[in-house]
C-alpha positions in Angstrom: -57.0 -33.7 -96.8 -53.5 -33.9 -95.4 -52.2 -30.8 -93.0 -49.9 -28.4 -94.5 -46.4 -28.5 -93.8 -44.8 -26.0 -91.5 -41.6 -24.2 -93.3 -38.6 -24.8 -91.6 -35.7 -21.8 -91.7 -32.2 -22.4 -90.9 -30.0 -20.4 -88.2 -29.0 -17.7 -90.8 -32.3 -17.6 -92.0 -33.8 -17.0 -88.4 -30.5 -14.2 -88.0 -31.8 -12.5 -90.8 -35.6 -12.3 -89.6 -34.3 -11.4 -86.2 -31.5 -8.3 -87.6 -34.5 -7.1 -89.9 -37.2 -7.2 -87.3 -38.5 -5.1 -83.8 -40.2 -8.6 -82.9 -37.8 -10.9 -80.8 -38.1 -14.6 -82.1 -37.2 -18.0 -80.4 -35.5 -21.0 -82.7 -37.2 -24.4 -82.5 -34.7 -27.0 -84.7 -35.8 -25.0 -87.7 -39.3 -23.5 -87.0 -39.0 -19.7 -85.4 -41.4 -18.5 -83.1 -42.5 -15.0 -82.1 -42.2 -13.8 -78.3 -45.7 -12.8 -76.8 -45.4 -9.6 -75.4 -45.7 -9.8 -70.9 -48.2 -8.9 -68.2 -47.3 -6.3 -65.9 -46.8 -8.8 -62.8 -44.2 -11.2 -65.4 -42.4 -7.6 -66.2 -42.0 -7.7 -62.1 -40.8 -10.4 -61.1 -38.1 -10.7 -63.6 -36.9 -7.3 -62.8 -37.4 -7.9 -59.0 -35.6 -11.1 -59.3 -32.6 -9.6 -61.4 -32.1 -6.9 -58.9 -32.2 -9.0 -55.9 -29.4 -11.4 -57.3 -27.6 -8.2 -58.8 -27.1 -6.9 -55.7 -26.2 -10.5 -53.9 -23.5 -10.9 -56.4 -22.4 -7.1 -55.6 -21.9 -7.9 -51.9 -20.0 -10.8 -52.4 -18.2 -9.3 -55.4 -17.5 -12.6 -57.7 -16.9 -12.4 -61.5 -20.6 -12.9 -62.9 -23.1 -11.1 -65.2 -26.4 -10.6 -65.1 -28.7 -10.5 -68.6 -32.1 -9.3 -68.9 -35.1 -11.2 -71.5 -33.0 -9.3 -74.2 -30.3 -11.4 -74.2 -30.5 -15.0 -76.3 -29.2 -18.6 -75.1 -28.1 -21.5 -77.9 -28.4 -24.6 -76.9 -26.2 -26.0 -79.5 -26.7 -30.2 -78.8 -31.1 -29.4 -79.0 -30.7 -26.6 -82.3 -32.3 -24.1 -80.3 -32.1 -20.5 -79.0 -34.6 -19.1 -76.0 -34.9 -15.5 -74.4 -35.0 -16.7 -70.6 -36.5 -13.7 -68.4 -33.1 -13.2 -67.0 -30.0 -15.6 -66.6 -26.5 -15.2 -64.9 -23.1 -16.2 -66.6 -20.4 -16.5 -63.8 -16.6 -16.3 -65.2 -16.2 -15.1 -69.0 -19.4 -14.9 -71.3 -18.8 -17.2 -74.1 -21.2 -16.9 -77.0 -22.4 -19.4 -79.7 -20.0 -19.6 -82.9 -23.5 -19.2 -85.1 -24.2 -16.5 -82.9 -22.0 -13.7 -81.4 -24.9 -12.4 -79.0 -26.2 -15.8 -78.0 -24.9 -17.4 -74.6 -24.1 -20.6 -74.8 -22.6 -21.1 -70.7 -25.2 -19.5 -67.9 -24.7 -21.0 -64.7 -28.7 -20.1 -63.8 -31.5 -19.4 -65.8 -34.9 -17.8 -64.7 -38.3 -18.2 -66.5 -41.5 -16.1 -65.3 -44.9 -18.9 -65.7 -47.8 -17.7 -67.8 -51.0 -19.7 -68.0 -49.8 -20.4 -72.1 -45.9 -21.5 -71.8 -46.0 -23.1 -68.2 -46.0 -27.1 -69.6 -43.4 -25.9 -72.1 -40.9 -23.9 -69.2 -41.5 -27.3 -66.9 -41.4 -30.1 -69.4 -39.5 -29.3 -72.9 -37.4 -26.1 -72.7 -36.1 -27.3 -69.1 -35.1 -30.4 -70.8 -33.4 -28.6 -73.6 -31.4 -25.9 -70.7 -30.4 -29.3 -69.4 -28.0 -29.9 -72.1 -26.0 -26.9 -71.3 -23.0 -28.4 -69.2 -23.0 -25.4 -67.1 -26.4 -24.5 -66.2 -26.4 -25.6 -62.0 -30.2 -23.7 -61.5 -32.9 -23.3 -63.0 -36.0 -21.0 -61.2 -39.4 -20.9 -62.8 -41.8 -18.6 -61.3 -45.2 -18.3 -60.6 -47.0 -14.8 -61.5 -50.5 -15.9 -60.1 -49.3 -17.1 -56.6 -46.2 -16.8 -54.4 -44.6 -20.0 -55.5 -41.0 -20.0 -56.7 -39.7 -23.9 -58.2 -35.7 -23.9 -58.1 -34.2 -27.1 -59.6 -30.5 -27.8 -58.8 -28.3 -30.0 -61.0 -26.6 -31.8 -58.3 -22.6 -33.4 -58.4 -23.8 -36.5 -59.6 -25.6 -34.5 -62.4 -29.8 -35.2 -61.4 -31.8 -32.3 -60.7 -32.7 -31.8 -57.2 -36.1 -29.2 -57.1 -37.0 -26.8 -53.6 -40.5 -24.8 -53.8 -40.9 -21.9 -51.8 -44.6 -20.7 -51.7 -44.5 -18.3 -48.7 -43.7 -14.4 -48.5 -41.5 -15.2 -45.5 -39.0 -17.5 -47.0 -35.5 -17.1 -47.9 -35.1 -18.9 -51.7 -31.8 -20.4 -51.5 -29.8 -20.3 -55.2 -26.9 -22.9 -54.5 -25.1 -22.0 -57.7 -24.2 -18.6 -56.2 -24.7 -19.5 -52.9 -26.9 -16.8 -52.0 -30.5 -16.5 -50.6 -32.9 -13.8 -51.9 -36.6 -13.0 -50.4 -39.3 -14.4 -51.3 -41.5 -10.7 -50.4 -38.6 -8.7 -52.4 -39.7 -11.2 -55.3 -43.1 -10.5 -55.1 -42.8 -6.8 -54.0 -45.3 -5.0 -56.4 -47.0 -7.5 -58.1 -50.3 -7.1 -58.4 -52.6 -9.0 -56.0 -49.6 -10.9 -54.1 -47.0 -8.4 -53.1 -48.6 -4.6 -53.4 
């Protein structure tokens, strides 16, 4: 027998789910996705990693923003909308016109790996944040080893990638030309930096 089609919502549609609902959902072209709760080690490293940059762009004192898992990004060209685990606007937020508290300009986007979305963060969702003109760095991170990815859209508009995958290291984030430790990153995860 054939497979039964999946129902497909449109932006209002997925607005209205969202305003009416606890649950934060992602938006796939049409299909709407529910966000799996974190581990206590993903929970880390995205607030380690926001505070680390927070306070890099304090010393240095240039106009950005930081945004927590709670704040949305529209990728308007792919028809979707993601919760990165934290992302950095630099200059004035601008948000989507379908969507007054979506993003539509970070300069860098962070995603914390989990054993169930680590092909989609590497393969499909970075090919979507690709489209946005001014994403310059994208940082996916490991929760089950000290191993930090940080791709780098280069002038010429490829992506460059450097891995750091030891405690001593210095990760380098080009886009706000800063560097951030690799041991503040992992400082209290469980079984790498405790």
């Amino acid at each position: 027998m054939g497979e039964k089609a999946l129902a497909t919502y449109s932006y209002k549609e997925y607005l209205v789910l969202e305003a009416s609902s606890e649950q934060k959902y992602e938006y796939h072209g049409g299909l709407i996705a529910a966000m799996a709760g974190g581990t206590l080690a993903h929970g880390q490293l995205a607030t380690n990693f926001g505070k680390l940059v927070g306070n890099e762009i304090d010393k240095v004192d240039i106009s950005c923003n930081t945004y927590s898992s709670d704040v949305k990004v529209r990728i308007e060209s792919a028809d979707r909308t993601f919760y990165p685990d934290f992302s950095v606007v630099c200059g004035e937020p601008q948000t989507s016109e379908k969507d007054p508290n979506a993003l539509i300009n970070p300069l860098l986007i962070v995603e914390v790996l989990s054993e169930s979305t680590v092909a989609f963060d590497r393969g499909a969702k970075f090919s979507h944040y690709r489209q946005i003109q001014t994403l310059k760095e994208y940082v996916l991170i490991s929760q089950s080893e000290p191993l930090v990815d940080v791709y780098y859209r280069t002038e010429n508009g490829t992506w460059d990638i450097n891995t750091y995958m030891e405690l001593s290291e210095s990760i380098h984030l080009k886009s706000l030309e800063c560097a951030i430790q690799m041991e503040g990153v992992y400082r209290r995860v469980p079984g790498i930096g405790d």
